[in-house]
C-alpha positions in Angstrom: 0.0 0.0 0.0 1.5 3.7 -0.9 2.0 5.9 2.1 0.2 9.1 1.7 2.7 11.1 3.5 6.2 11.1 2.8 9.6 13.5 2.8 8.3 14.5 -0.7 4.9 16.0 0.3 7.1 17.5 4.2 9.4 19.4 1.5 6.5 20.4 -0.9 4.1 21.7 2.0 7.1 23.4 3.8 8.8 25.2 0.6 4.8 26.4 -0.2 3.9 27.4 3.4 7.7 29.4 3.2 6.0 31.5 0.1 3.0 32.2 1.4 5.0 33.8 4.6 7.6 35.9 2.6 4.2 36.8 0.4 2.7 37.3 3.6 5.6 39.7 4.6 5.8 41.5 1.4 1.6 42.4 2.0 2.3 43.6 5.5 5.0 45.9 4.4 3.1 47.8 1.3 0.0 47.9 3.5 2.4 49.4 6.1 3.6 51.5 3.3 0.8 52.1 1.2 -1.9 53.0 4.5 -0.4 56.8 4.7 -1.5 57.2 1.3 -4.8 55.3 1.3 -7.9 57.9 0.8 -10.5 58.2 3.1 -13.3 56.6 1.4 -11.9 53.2 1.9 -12.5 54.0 5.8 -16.0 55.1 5.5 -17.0 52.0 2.8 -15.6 49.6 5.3 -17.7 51.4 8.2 -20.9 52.2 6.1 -20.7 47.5 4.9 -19.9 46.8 8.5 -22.8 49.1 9.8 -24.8 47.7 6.7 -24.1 43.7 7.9 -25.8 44.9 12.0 -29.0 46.0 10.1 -29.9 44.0 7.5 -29.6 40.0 6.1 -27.8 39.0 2.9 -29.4 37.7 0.0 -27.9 34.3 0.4 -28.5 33.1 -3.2 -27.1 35.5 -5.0 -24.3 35.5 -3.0 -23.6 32.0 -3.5 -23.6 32.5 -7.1 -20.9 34.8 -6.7 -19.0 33.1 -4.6 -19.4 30.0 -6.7 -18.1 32.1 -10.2 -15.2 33.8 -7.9 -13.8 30.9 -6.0 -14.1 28.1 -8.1 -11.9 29.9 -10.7 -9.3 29.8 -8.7 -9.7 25.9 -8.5 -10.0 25.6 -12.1 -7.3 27.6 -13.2 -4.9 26.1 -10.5 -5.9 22.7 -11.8 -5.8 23.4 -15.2 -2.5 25.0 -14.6 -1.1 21.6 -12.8 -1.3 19.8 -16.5 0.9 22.3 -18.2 4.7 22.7 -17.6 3.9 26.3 -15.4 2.8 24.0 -12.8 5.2 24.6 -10.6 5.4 28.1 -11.1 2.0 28.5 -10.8 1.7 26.7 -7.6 4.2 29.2 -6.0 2.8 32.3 -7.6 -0.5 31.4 -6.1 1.2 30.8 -2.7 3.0 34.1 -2.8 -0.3 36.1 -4.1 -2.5 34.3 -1.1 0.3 35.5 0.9 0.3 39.1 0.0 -3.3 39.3 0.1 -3.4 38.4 3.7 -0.4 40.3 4.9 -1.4 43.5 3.0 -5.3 43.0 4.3 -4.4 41.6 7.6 -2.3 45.1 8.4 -4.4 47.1 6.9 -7.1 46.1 9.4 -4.2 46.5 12.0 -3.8 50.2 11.1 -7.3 51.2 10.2 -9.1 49.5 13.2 -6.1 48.8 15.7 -7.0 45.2 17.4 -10.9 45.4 16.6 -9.6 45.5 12.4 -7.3 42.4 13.3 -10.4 40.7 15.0 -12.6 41.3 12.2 -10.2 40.4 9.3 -9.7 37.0 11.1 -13.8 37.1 11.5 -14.2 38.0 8.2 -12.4 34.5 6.8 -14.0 32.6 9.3 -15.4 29.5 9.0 -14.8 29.3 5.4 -11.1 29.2 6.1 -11.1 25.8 7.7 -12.3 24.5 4.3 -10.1 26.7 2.1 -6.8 26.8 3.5 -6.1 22.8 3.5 -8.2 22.0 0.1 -6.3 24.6 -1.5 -3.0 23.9 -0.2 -3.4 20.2 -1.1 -4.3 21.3 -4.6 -1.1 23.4 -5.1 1.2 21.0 -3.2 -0.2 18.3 -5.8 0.5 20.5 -8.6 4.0 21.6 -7.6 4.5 17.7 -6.8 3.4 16.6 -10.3 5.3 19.7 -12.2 3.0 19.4 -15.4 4.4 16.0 -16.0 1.2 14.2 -15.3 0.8 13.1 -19.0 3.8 11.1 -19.1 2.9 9.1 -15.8 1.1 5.6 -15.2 -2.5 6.4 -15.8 -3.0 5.6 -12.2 -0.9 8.7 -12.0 -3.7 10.7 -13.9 -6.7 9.5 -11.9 -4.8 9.6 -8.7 -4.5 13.6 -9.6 -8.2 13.7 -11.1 -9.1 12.7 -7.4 -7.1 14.9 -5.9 -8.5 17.8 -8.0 -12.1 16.6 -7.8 -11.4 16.6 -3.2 -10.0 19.7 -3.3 -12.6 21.4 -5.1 -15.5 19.7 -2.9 -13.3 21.5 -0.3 -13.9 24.6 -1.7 -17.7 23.8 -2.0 -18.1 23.1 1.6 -15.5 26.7 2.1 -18.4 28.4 -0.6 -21.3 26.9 2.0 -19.6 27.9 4.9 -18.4 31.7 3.5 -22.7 32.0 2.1 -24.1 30.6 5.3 -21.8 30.8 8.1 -20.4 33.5 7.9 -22.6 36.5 7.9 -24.2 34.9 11.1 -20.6 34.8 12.5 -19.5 38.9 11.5 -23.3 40.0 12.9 -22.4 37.8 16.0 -19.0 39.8 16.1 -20.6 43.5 15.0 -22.8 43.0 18.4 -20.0 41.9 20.9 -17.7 44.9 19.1 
């Protein structure tokens, strides 16, 4: 029986979880950069939404639409990406982008809000993140572990990756569920106890 965890998969998940950190660093130094010459209206939008979320429900379908076009084309393009010879560098890229995106948003909050834009940053990916973070990181470290070469593998090669694919995108199905249902109950739980 193959062993589903090896040194392979260690190195892959530690060289992509070392991206996302220096991508990470690289977000938290332009938004620490970049927040002296944000304008104002990005302060009032983000106060006016979070007021907007205490008030009033979301329309939960059409939000799950959205979500459904926005995230799953990440998953597609990642896993179409894996069968070409970018995989690699695709599978970083996307590490280092993730990365950025949650340094530069994370400080942001940090600078805007103090601790209260930290808290609702962290509340704002939560409980979708549970879903996201792991499916998505199995799909890249698959990717960077295949490097584009899945065509010349065994073709239990090519269904093991089709399977892989097909679970990490049901993870981000459930993180879609979770983002549309869970999570404006969860911010509206935080906008009372803020």
């Amino acid at each position: 029986m193959k062993k589903f965890w090896d040194e392979e998969w260690t190195g892959v998940i530690g060289m992509l979880a070392g991206c996302f950190l220096v991508g990470m660093a690289a977000g938290a130094l332009f938004g620490n950069l970049a927040y002296p010459y944000r304008g104002q209206e990005a302060d009032l939008l983000g106060v006016y939404l979070f007021n907007r979320l205490k008030e009033e429900k979301i329309a939960t379908r059409s939000y799950f639409y959205y979500l459904l076009e926005q995230r799953m084309r990440g998953y597609l393009f990642f896993a179409l990406a894996g069968l070409t010879g970018a995989a690699r560098l695709s599978a970083v890229g996307g590490m280092l982008v993730m990365g950025f995106l949650a340094g530069a948003g994370g400080s942001m909050g940090v600078l805007q809000q103090g601790i209260q834009g930290a808290l609702f940053f962290l509340g704002a990916n939560f409980p979708q993140a549970i879903l996201y973070i792991p499916s998505m990181l199995f799909l890249l470290g698959e990717i960077y572990r295949q490097n584009g070469k899945i065509w010349r593998k065994s073709k239990g090669m090519v269904k093991e990756y089709v399977l892989t694919v097909f679970l990490c995108i049901l993870g981000g199905m459930g993180g879609i569920l979770l983002e549309t249902y869970g999570n404006p109950v969860f911010l509206s739980w935080m906008a009372d106890k803020m």
